[in-house]
TIRO-226962 format. One record per residue (C-alpha): residue in three letters; z, y, x; chain. Coordinates in pm, whole numbers, plus 50000, padded with zeros to 5 digits. Each point is the difference from the previous one (the first is absolute). Layout:
N
+-----+-------+-------+-------+---+
|   r |    zz |    yy |    xx | c |
+-----+-------+-------+-------+---+
| Ala |     Z |     Y |     X | A |
...
+-----+-------+-------+-------+---+
This chain:
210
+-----+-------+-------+-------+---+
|   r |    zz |    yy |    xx | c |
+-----+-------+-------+-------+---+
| Unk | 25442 | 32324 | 27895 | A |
| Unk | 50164 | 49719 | 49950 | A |
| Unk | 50356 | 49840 | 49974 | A |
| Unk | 50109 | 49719 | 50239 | A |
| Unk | 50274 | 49814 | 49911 | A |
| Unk | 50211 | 49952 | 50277 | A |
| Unk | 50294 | 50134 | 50102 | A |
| Unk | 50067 | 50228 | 50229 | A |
| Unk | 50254 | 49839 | 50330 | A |
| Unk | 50327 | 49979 | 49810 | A |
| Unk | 50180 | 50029 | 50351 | A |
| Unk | 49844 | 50361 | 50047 | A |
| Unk | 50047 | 50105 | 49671 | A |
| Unk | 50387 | 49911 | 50069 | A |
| Unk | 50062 | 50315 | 50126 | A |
| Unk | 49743 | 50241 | 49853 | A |
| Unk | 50144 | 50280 | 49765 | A |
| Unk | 49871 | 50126 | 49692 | A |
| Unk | 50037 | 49960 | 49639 | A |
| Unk | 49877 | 50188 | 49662 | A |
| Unk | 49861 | 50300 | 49943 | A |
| Unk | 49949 | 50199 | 49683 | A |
| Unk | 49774 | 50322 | 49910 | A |
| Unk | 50161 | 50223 | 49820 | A |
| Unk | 49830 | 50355 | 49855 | A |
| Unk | 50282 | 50279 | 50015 | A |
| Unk | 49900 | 50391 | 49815 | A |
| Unk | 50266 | 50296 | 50015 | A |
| Unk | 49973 | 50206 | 49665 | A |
| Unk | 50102 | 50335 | 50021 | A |
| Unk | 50287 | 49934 | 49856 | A |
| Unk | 50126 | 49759 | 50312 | A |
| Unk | 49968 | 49697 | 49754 | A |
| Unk | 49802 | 49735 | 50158 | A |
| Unk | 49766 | 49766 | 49862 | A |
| Unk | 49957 | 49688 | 50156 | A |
| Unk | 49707 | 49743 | 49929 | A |
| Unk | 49843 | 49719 | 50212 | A |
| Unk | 49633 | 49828 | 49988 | A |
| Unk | 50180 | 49685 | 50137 | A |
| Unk | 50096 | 49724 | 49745 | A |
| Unk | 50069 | 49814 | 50280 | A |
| Unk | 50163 | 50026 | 50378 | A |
| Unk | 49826 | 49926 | 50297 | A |
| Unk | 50140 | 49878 | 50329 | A |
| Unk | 49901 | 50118 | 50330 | A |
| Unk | 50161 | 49831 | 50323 | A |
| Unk | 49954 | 50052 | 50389 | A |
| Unk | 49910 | 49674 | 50170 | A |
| Unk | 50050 | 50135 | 50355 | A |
| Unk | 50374 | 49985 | 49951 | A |
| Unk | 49989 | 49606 | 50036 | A |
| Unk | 49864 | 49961 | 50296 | A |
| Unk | 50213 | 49879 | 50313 | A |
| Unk | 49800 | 49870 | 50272 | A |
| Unk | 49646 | 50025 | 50135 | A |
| Unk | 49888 | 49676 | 49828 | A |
| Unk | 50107 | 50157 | 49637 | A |
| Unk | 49715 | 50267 | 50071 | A |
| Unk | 49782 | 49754 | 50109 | A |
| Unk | 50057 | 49838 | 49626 | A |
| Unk | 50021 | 50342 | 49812 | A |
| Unk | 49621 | 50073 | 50175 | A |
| Unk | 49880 | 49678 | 49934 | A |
| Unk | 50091 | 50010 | 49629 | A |
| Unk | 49907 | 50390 | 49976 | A |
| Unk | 49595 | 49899 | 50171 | A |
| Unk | 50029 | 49722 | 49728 | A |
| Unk | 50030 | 50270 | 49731 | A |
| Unk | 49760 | 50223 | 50141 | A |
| Unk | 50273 | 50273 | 49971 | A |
| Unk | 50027 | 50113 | 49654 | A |
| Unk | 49684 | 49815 | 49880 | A |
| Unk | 50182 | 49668 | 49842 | A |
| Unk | 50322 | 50001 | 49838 | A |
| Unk | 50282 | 49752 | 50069 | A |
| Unk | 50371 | 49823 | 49930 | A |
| Unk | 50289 | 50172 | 50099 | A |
| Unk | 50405 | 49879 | 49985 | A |
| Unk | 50208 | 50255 | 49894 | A |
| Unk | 50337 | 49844 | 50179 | A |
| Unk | 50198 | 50247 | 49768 | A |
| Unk | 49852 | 49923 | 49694 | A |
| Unk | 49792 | 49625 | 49968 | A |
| Unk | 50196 | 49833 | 49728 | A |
| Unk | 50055 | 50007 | 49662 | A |
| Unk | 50341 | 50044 | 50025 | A |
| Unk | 50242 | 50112 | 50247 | A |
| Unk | 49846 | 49930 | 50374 | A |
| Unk | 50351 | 49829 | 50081 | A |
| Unk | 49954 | 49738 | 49699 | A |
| Unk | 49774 | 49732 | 49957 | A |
| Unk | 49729 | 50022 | 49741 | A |
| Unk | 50101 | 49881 | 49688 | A |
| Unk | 49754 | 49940 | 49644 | A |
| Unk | 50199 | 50257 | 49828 | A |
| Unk | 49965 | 50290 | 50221 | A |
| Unk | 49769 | 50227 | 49810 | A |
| Unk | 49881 | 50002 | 49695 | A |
| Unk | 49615 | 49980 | 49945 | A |
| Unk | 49968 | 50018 | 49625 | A |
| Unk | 50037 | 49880 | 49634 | A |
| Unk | 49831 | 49701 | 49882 | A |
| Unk | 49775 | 50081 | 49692 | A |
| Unk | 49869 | 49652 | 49963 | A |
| Unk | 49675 | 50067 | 50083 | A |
| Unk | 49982 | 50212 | 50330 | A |
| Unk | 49973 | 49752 | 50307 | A |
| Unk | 49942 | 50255 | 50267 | A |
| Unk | 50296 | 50227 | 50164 | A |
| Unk | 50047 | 50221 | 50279 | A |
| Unk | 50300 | 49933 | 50230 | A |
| Unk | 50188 | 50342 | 50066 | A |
| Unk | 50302 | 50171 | 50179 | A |
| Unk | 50248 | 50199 | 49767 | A |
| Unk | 50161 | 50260 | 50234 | A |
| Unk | 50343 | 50109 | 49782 | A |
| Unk | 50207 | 50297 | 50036 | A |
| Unk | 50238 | 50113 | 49712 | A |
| Unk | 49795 | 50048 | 49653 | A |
| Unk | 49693 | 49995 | 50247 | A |
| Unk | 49732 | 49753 | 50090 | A |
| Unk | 49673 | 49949 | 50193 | A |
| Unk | 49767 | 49691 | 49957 | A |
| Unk | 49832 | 49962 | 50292 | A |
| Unk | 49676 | 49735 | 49990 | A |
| Unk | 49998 | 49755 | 50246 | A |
| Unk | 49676 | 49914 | 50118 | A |
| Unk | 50039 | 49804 | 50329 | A |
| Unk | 50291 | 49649 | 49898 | A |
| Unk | 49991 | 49802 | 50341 | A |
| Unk | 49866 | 49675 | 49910 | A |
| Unk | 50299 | 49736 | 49921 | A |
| Unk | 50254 | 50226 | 49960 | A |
| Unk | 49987 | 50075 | 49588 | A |
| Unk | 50240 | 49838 | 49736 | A |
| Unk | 49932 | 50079 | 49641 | A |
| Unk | 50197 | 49891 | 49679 | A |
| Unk | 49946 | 50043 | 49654 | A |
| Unk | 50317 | 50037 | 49759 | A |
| Unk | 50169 | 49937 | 50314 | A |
| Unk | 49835 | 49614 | 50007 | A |
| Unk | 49859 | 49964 | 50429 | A |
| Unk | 49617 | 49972 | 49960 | A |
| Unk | 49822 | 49816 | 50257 | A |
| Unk | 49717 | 50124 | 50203 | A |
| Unk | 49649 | 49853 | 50011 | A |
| Unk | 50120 | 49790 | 49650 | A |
| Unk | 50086 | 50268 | 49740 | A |
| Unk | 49911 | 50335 | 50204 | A |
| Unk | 49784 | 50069 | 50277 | A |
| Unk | 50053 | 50382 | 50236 | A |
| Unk | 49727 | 50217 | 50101 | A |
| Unk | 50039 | 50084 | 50356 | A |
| Unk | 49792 | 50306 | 49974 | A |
| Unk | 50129 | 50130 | 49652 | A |
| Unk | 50311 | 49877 | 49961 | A |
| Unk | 49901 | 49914 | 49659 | A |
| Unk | 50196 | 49648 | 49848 | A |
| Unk | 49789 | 49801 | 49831 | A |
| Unk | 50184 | 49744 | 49697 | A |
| Unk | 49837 | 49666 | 49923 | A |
| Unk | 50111 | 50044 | 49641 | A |
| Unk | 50147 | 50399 | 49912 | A |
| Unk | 50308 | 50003 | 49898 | A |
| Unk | 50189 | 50002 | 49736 | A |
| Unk | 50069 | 50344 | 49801 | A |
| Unk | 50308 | 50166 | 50108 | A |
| Unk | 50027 | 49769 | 50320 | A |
| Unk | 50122 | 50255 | 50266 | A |
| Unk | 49813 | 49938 | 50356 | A |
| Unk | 50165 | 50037 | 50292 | A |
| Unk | 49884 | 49934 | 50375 | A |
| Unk | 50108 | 50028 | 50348 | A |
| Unk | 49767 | 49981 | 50296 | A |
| Unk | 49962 | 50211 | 50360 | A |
| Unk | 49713 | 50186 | 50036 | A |
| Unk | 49788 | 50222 | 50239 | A |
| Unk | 49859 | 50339 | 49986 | A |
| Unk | 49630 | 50050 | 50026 | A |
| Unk | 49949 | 50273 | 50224 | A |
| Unk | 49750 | 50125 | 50284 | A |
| Unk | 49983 | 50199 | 50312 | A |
| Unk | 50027 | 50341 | 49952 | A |
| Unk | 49845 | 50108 | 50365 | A |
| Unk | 49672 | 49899 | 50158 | A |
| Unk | 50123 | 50023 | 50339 | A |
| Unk | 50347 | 49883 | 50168 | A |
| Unk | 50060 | 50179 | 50357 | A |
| Unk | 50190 | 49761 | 50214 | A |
| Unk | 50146 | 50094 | 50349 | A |
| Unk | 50159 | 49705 | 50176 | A |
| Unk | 50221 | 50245 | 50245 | A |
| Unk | 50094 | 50165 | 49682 | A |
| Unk | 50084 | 49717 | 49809 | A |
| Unk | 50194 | 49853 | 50315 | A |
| Unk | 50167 | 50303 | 49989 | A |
| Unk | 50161 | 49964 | 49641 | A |
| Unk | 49710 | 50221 | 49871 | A |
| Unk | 49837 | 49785 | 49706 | A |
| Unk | 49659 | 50079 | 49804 | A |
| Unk | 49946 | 50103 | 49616 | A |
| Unk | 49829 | 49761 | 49779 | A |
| Unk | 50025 | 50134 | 49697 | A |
| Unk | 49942 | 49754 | 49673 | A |
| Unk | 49984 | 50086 | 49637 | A |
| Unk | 50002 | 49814 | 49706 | A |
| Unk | 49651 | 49983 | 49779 | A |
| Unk | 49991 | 50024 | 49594 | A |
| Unk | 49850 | 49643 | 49869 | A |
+-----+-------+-------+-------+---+
């Protein structure tokens, strides 16, 4: 098992649907009061791939990359067109979009995340998978350069300071990212008459915990 970073056709995944999931324990007391719990400190996103495809060359590319898996074998990069940014997917990534932590002068290492807000309510989600290029970071709101005074992970998404900064220094980033996923079927049925038809497969794809 393995993970291969490369990302899945963007062009197929265009169309796909799918988004997060959550697993959530329910119990019914005798008394009709509920108690809820989940196992899940995290959501997980599941998406159906067949959904994208348009012509018989798209299958062609969706088999291809699917034999270059070996089905649910080796994991992969996946664009989430309805959530890939920092920020809102109509606004360009900006170095303030999130914030990634608290300098404590002596801490180098952070992990770039997604804060989800509704209300009094948050979720920080980790973000594992920045496309390469895309990230911005600041410190005390001072536009840090990459490759000079912080490098990215590709594989983590762990930010890396040349020199930690300063205590109190609020960190902020912005950056587009992927979602490391893998198939979640070891066989896609294909039926060109079918498909010709308006009739399209399901390739189903879920995300994997790193």
């Amino acid at each position: 098992m393995a993970f291969h970073d490369i990302r899945f056709p963007a062009n197929l995944s265009f169309g796909s649907v799918g988004g997060p999931e959550r697993r959530t324990e329910i119990v019914t007391l005798q008394n009709g009061h509920e108690e809820r719990n989940t196992p899940w400190a995290h959501s997980r996103r599941r998406y159906d791939a067949g959904l994208g495809l348009r012509s018989l060359d798209d299958i062609g590319t969706l088999i291809a990359f699917f034999e270059a898996r070996s089905g649910q074998l080796h994991g992969f990069r996946w664009k989430d067109w309805a959530d890939y940014r920092s920020g809102p997917a109509t606004r360009a990534v900006s170095c303030d979009d999130q914030e990634i932590g608290v300098g404590d002068g002596l801490a180098e290492v952070f992990q770039l995340v997604k804060t989800y807000r509704s209300g009094a309510e948050s979720y920080a989600r980790p973000v594992r998978k920045p496309v390469a290029g895309s990230v911005l970071v600041a410190v005390a709101g001072d536009p840090k350069v990459e490759g000079l005074e912080f490098t990215v992970d590709p594989a983590s998404g762990e930010i890396r300071f040349a020199t930690a900064p300063p205590l109190g220094a609020r960190i902020t980033a912005g950056f587009e990212f992927d979602v490391p996923v893998r198939f979640d079927t070891d066989r896609i049925q294909v039926s060109v008459a079918s498909f010709q038809a308006g009739d399209v497969p399901s390739v189903p794809v879920v995300e994997v915990r790193q």
